[in-house]
Chimera marker file (.cmm) of the C-alpha trace (Angstrom):
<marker_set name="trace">
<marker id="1" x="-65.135" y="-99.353" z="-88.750" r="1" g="1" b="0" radius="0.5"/>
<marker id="2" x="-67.631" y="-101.922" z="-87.657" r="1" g="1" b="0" radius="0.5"/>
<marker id="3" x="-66.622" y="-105.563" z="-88.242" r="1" g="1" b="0" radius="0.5"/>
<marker id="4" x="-70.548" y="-106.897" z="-87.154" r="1" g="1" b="0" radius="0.5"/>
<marker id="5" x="-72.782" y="-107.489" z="-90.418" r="1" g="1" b="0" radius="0.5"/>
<marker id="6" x="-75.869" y="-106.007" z="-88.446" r="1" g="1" b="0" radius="0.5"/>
<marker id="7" x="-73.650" y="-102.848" z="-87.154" r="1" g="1" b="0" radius="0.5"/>
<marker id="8" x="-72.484" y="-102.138" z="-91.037" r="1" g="1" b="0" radius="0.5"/>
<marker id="9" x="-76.071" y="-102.405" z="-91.893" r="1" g="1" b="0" radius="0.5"/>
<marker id="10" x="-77.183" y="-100.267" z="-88.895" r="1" g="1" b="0" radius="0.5"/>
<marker id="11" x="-74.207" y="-97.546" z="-90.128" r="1" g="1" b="0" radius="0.5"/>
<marker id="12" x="-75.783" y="-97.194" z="-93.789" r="1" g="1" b="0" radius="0.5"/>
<marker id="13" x="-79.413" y="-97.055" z="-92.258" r="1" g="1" b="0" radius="0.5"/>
<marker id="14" x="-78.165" y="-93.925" z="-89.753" r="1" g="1" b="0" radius="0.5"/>
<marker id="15" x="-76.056" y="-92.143" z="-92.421" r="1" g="1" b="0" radius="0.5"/>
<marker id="16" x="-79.230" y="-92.580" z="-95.333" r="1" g="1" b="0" radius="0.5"/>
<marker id="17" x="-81.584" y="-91.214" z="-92.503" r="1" g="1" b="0" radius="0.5"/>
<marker id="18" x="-78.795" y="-88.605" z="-90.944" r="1" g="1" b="0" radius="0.5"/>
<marker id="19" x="-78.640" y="-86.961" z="-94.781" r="1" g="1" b="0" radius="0.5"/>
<marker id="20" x="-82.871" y="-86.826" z="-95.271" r="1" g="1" b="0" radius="0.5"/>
<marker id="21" x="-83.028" y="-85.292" z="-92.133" r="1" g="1" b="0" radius="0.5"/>
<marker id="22" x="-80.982" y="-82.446" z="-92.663" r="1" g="1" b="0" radius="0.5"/>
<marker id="23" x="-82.936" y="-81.083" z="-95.522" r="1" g="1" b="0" radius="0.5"/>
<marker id="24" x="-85.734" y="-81.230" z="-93.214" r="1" g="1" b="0" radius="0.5"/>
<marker id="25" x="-83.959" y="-79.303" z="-90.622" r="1" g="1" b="0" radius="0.5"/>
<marker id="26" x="-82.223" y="-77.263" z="-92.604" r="1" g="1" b="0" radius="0.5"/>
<marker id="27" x="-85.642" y="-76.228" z="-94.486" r="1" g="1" b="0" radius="0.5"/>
<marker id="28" x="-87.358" y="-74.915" z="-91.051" r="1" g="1" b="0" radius="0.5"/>
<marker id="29" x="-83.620" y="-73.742" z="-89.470" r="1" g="1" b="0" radius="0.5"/>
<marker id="30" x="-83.977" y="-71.167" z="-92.567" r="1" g="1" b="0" radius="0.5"/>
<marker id="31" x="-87.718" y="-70.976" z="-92.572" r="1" g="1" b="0" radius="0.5"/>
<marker id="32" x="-87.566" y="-69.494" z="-89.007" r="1" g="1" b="0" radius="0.5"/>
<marker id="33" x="-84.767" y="-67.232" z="-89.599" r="1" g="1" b="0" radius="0.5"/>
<marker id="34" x="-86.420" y="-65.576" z="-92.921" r="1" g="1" b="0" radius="0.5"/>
<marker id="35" x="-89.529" y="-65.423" z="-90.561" r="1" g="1" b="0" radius="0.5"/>
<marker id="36" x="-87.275" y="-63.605" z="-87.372" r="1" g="1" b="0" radius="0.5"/>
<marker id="37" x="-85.961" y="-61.212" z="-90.496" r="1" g="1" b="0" radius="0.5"/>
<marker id="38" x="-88.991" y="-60.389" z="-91.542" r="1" g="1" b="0" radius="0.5"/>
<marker id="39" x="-89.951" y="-59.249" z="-87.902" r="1" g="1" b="0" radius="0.5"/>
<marker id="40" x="-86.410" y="-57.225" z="-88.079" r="1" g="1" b="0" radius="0.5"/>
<marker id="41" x="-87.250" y="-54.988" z="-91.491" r="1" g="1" b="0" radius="0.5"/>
<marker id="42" x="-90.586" y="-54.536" z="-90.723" r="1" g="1" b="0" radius="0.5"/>
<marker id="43" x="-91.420" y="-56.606" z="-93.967" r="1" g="1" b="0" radius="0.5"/>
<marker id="44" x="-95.433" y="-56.191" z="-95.015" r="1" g="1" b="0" radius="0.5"/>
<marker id="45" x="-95.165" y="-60.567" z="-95.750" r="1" g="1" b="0" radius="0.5"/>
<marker id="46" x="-94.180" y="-60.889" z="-92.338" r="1" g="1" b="0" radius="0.5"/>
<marker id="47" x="-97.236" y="-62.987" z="-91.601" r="1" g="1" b="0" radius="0.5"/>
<marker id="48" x="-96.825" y="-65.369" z="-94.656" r="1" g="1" b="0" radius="0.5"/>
<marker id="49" x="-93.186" y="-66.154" z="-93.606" r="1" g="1" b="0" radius="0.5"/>
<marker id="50" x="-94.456" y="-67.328" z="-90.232" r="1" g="1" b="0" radius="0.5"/>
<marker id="51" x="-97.225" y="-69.207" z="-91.860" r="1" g="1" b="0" radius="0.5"/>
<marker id="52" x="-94.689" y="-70.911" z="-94.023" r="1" g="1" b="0" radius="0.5"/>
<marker id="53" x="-92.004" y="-71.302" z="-90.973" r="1" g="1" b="0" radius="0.5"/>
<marker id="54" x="-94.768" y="-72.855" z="-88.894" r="1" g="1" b="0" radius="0.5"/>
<marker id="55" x="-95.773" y="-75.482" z="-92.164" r="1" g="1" b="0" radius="0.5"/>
<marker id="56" x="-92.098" y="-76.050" z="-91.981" r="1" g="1" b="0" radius="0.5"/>
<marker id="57" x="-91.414" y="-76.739" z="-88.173" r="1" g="1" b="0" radius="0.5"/>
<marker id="58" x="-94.964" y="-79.274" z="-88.442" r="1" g="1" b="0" radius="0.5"/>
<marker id="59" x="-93.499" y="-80.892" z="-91.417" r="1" g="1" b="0" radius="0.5"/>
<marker id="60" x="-89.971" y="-81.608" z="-89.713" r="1" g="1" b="0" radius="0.5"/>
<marker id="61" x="-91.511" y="-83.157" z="-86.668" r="1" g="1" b="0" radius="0.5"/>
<marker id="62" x="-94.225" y="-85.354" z="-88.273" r="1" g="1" b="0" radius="0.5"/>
<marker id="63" x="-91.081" y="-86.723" z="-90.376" r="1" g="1" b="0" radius="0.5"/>
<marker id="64" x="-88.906" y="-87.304" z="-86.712" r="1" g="1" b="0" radius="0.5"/>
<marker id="65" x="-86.358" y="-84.894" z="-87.341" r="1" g="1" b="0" radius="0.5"/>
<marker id="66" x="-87.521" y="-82.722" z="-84.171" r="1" g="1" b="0" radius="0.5"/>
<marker id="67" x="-89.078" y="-83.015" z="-81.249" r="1" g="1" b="0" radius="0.5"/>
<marker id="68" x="-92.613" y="-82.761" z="-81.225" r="1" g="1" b="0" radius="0.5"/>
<marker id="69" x="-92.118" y="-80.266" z="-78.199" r="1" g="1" b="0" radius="0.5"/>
<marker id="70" x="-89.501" y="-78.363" z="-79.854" r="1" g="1" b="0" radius="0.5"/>
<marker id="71" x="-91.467" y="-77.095" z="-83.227" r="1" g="1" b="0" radius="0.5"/>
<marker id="72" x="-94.364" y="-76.275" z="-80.231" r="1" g="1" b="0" radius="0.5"/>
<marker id="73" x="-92.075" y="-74.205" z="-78.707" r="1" g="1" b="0" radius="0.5"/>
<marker id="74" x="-90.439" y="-72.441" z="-81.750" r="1" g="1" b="0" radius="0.5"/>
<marker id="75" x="-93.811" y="-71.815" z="-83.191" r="1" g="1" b="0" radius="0.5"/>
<marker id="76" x="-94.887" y="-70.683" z="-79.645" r="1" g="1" b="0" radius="0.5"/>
<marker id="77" x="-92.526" y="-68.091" z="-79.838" r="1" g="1" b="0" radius="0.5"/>
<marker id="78" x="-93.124" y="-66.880" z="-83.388" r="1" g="1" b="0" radius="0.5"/>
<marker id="79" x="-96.473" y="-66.257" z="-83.046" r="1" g="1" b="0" radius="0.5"/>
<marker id="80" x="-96.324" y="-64.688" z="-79.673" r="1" g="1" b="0" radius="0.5"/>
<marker id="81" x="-93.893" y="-62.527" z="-81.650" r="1" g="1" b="0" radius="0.5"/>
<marker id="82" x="-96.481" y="-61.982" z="-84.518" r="1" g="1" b="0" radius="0.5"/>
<marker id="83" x="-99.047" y="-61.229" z="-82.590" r="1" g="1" b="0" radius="0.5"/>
<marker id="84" x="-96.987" y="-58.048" z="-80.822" r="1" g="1" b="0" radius="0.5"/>
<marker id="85" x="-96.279" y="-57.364" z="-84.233" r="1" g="1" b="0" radius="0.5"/>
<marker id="86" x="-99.473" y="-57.044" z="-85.555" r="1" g="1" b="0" radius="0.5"/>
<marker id="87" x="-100.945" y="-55.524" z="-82.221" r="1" g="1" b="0" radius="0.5"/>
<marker id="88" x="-98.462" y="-52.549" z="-82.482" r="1" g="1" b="0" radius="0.5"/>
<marker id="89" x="-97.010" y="-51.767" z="-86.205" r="1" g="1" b="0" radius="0.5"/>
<marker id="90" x="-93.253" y="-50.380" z="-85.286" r="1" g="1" b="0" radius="0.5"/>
<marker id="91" x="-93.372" y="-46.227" z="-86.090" r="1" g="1" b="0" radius="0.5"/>
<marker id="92" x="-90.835" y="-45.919" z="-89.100" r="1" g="1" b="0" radius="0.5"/>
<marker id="93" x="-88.867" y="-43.109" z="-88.253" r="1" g="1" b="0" radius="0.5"/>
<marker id="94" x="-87.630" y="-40.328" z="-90.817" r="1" g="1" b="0" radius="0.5"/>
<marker id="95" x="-84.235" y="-39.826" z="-91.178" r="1" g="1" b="0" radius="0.5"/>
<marker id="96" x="-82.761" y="-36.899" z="-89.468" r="1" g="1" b="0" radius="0.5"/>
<marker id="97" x="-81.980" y="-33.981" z="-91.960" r="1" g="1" b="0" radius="0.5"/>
<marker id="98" x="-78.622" y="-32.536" z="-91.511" r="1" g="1" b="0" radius="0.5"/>
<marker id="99" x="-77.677" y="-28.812" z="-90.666" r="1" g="1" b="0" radius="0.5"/>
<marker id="100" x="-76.397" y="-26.824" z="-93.282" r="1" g="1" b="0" radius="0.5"/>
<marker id="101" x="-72.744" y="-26.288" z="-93.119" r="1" g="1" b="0" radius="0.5"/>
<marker id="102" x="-71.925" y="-22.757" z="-91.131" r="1" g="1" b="0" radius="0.5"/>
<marker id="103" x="-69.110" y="-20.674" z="-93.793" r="1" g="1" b="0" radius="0.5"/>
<marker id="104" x="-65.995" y="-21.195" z="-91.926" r="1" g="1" b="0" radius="0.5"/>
<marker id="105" x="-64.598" y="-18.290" z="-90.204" r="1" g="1" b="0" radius="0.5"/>
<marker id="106" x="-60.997" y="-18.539" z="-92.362" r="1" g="1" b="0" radius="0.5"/>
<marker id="107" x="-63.133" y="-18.078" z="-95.526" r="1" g="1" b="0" radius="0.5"/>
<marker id="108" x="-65.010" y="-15.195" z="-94.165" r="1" g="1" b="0" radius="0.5"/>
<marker id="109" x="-61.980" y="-12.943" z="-93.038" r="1" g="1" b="0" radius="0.5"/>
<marker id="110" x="-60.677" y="-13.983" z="-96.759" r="1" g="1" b="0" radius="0.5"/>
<marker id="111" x="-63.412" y="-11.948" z="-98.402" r="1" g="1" b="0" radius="0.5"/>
<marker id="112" x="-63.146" y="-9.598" z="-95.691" r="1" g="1" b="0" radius="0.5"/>
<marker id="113" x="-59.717" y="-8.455" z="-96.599" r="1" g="1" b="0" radius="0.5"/>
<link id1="1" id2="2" r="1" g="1" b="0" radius="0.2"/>
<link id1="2" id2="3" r="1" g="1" b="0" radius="0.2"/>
<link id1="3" id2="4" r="1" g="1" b="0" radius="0.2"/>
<link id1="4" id2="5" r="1" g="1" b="0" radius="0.2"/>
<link id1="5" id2="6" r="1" g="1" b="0" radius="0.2"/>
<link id1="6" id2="7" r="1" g="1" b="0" radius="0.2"/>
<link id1="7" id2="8" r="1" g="1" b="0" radius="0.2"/>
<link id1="8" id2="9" r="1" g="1" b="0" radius="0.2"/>
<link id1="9" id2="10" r="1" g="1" b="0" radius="0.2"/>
<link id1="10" id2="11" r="1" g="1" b="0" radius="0.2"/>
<link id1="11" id2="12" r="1" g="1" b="0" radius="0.2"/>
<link id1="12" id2="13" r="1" g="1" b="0" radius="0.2"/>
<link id1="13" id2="14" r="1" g="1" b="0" radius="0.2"/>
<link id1="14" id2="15" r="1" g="1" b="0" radius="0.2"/>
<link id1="15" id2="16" r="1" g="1" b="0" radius="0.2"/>
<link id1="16" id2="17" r="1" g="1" b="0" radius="0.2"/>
<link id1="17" id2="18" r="1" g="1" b="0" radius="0.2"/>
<link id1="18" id2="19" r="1" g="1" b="0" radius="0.2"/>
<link id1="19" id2="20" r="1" g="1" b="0" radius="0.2"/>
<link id1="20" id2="21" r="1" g="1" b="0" radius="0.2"/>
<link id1="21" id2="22" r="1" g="1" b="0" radius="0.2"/>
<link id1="22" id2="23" r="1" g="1" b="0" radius="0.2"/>
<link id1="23" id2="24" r="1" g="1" b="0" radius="0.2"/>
<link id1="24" id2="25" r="1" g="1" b="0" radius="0.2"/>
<link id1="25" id2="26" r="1" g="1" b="0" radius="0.2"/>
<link id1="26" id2="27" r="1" g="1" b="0" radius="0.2"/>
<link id1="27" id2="28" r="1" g="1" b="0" radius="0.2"/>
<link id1="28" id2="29" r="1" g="1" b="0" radius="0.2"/>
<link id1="29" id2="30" r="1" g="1" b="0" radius="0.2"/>
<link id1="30" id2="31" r="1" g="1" b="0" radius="0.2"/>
<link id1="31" id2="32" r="1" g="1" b="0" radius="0.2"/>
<link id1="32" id2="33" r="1" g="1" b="0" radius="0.2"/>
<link id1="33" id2="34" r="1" g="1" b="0" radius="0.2"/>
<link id1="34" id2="35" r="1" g="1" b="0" radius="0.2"/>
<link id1="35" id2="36" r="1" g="1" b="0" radius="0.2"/>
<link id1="36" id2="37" r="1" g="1" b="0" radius="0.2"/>
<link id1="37" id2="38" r="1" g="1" b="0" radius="0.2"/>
<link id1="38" id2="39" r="1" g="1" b="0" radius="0.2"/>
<link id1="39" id2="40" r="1" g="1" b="0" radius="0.2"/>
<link id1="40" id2="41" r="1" g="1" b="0" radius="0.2"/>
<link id1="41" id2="42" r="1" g="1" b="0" radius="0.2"/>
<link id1="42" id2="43" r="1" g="1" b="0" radius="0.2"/>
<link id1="43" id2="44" r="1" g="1" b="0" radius="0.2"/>
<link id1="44" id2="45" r="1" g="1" b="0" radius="0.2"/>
<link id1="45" id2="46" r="1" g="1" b="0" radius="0.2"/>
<link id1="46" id2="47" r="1" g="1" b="0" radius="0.2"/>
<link id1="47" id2="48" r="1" g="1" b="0" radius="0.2"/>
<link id1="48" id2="49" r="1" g="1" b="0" radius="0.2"/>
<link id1="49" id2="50" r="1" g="1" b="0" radius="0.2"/>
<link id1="50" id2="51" r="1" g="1" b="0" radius="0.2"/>
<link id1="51" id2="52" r="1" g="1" b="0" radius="0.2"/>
<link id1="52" id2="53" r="1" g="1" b="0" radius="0.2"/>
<link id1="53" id2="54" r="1" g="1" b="0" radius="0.2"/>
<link id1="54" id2="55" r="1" g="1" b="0" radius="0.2"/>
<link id1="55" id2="56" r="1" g="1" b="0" radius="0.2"/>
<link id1="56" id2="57" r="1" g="1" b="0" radius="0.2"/>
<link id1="57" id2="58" r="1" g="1" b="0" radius="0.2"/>
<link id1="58" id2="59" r="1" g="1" b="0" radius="0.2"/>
<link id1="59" id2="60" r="1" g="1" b="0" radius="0.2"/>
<link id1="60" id2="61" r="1" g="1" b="0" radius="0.2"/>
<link id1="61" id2="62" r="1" g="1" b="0" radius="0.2"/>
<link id1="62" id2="63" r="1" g="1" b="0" radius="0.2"/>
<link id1="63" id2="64" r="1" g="1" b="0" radius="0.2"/>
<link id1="64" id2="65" r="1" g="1" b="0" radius="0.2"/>
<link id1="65" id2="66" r="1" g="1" b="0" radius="0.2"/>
<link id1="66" id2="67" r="1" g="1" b="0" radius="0.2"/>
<link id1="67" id2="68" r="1" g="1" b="0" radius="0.2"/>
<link id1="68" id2="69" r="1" g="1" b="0" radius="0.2"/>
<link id1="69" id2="70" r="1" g="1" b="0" radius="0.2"/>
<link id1="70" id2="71" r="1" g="1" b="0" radius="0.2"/>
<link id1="71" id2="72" r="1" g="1" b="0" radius="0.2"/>
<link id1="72" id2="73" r="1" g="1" b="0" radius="0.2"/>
<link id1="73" id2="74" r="1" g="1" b="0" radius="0.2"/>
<link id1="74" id2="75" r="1" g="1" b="0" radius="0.2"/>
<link id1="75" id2="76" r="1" g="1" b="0" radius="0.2"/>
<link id1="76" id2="77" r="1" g="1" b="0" radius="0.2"/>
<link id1="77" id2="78" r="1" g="1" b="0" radius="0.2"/>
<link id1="78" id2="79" r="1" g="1" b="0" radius="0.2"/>
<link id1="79" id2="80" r="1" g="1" b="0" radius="0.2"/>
<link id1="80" id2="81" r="1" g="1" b="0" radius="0.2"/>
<link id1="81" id2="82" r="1" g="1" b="0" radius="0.2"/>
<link id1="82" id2="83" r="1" g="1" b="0" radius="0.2"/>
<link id1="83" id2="84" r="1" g="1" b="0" radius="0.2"/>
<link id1="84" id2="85" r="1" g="1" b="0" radius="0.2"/>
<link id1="85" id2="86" r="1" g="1" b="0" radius="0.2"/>
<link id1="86" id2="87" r="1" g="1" b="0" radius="0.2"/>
<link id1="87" id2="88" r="1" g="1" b="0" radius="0.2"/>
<link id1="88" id2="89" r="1" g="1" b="0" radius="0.2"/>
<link id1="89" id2="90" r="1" g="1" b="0" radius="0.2"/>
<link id1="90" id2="91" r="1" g="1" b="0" radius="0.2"/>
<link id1="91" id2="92" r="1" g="1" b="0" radius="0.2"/>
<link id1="92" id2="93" r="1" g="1" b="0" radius="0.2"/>
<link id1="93" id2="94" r="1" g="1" b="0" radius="0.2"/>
<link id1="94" id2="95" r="1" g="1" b="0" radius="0.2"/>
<link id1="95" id2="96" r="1" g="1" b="0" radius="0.2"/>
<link id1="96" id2="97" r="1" g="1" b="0" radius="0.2"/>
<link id1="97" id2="98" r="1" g="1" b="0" radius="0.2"/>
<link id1="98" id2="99" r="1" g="1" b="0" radius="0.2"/>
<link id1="99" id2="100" r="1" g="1" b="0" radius="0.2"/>
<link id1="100" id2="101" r="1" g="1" b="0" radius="0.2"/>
<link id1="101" id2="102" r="1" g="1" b="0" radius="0.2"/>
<link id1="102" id2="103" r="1" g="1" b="0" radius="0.2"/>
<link id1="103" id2="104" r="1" g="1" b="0" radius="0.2"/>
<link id1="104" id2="105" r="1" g="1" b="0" radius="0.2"/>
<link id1="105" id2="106" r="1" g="1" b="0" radius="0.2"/>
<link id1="106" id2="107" r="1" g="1" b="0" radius="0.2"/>
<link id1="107" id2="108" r="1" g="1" b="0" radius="0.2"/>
<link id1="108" id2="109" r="1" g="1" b="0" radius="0.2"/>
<link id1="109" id2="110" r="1" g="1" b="0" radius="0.2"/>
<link id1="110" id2="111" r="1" g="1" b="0" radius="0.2"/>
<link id1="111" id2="112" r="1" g="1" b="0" radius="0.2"/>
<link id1="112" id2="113" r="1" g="1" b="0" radius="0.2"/>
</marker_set>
């Protein structure tokens, strides 16, 4: 613990600013991930969660709580992303039917007999 008045001070200032930040980064941490989801289950609001993700990022680093360069580059990457997406819709495969089970051979001898 700090015995300096203007170090106690400084501690209170960083732990007031420490807990507003982490809403901010928590907010576009999950904002991205719901977006990168989206992508996953080829969700039809896929475009509105990167919209909202990308409000997000810009919100956290006009407030300080990122890097200027680093919501660039995440929202670099999810709109390269959306833009594959949108260029090529993923084909939605049908799931495979399954064979109708053969009558065992034991069975058929059974009947036989």
């Amino acid at each position: 613990m700090a015995n300096i008045k203007s170090q106690i001070k400084r501690n209170r200032q960083n732990e007031k600013r420490r807990v507003r930040n982490r809403t901010f980064r928590g907010a576009a941490r999950t904002a991205v991930n719901l977006a990168r989801t989206a992508f996953v289950e080829n969700d039809p609001n896929t475009k509105e969660a990167v919209l909202k993700a990308i409000s997000t990022l810009d919100r956290a680093a006009e407030q300080g709580v990122i890097h200027p360069n680093n919501a660039s580059r995440r929202k670099g990457r999810l709109m390269k992303r959306l833009a594959a997406f949108i260029a090529a819709p993923p084909v939605v495969e049908e799931p495979k039917k399954k064979k109708a089970a053969a009558p065992k051979k034991a069975a058929a001898k059974k009947k036989e007999a």
